[in-house]
C-alpha positions as CSV (number, residue, x, y, z in Angstrom):
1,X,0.0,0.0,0.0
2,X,1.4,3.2,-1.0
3,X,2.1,6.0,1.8
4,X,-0.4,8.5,0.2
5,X,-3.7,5.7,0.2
6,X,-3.0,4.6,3.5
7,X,-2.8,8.6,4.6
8,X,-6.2,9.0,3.4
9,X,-7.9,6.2,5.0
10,X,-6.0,7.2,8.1
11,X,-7.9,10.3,7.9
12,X,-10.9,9.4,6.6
13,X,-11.5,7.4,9.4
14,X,-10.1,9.7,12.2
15,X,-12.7,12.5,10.4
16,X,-16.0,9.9,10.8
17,X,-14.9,9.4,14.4
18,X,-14.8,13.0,14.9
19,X,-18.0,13.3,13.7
20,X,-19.4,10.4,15.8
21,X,-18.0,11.6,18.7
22,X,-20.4,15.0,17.9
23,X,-22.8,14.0,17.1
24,X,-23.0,10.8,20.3
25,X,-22.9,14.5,22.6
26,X,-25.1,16.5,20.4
27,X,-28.2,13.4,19.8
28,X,-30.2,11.6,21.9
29,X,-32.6,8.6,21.9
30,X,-32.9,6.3,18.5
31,X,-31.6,9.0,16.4
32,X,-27.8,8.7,18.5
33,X,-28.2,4.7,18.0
34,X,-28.8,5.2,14.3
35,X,-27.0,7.9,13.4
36,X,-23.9,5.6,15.4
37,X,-24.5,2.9,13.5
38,X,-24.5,4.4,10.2
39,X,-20.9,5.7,10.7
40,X,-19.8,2.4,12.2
41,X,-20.9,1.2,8.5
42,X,-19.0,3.5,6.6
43,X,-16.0,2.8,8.5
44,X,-16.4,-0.7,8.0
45,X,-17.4,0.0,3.7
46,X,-14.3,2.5,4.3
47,X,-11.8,-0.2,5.0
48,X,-13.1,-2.7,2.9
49,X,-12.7,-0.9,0.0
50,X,-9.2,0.2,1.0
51,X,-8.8,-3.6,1.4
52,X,-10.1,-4.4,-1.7
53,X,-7.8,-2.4,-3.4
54,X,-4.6,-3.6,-1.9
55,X,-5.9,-6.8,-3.1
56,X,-6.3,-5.9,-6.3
57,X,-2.7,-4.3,-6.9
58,X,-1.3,-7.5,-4.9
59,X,-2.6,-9.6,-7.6
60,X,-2.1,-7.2,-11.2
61,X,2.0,-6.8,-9.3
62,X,1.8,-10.9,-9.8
63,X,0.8,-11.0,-12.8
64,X,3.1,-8.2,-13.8
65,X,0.6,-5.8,-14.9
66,X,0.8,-1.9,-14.6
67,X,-2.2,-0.7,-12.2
68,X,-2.5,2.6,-14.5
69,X,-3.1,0.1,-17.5
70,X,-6.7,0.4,-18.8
């Protein structure tokens, strides 16, 4: 994983526990359980697709393909 990609997620992720942590001391009720949960999910689709991307560049490097090939 290159230095730049795994800056973003790094960030990414501190930014949508920033905004958790708001909103858990700003809501209240079923809207603060839901509105958790939601971010909890976009973490997790977050890191998947970072994930899914190292994968993908694991396997075109051993095959010897260029990932900026179309």
């Amino acid at each position: 994983m290159r230095p730049a990609n795994s800056n973003r997620l790094f960030i990414a992720i501190l930014l949508y526990g920033v905004l958790a942590a708001s909103s858990f001391f700003t809501l209240s009720g079923d809207v603060r359980i839901v509105v958790l949960i939601f971010f909890v999910g976009l973490t997790l689709k977050t890191w998947l697709a970072q994930e899914r991307e190292k994968l993908y560049a694991s396997e075109e490097a051993e095959r010897g393909e260029s990932p900026e090939e179309p």
